[in-house]
C-alpha positions as CSV (number, residue, x, y, z in Angstrom):
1,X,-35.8,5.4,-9.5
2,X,-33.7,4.1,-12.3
3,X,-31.2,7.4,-12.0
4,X,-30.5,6.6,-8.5
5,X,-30.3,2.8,-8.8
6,X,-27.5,3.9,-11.4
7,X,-26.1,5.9,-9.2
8,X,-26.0,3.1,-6.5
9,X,-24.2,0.9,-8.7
10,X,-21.6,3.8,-10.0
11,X,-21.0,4.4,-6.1
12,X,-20.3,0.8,-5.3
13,X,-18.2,0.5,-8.6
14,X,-16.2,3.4,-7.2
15,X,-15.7,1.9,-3.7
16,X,-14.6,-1.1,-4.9
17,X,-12.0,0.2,-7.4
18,X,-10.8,2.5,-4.4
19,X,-10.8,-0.5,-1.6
20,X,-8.9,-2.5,-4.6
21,X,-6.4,0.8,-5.0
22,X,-5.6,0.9,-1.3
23,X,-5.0,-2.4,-1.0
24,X,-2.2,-1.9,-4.1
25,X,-0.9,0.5,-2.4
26,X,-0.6,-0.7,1.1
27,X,0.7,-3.9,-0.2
28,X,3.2,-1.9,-2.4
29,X,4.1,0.2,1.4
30,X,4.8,-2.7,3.3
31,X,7.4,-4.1,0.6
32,X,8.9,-1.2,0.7
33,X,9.2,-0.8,4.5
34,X,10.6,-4.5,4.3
35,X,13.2,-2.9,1.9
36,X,14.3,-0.2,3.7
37,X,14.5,-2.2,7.0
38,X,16.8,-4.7,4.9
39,X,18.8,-1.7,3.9
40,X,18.8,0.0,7.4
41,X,20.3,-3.7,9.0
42,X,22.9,-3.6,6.2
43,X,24.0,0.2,7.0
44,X,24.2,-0.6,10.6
45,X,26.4,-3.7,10.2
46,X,28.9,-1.8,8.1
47,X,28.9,1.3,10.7
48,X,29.5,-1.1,13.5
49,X,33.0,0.0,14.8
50,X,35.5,-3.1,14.4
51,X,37.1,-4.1,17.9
């Protein structure tokens, strides 16, 4: 009983470092999507032929 009540807890430990990492990493991914769309506006302002 005690090995698997251990193992419970090492699970759960694991899950939450994991849900913690994906959130890092997601948040991390959407900065860098805001980024590249900032970049992408720029680009396409200069390549904008002048009339």
């Amino acid at each position: 009983m005690k090995e698997e009540t251990s193992r419970y807890l090492r699970q759960q430990a694991r899950a939450q470092i994991e849900a913690r990492d994906l959130e890092l990493i997601n948040k991390a991914a959407d900065e860098l999507n805001e980024e590249v769309e900032d970049i992408l506006r720029y680009q396409r302002a200069w390549a904008q032929p002048c009339n």
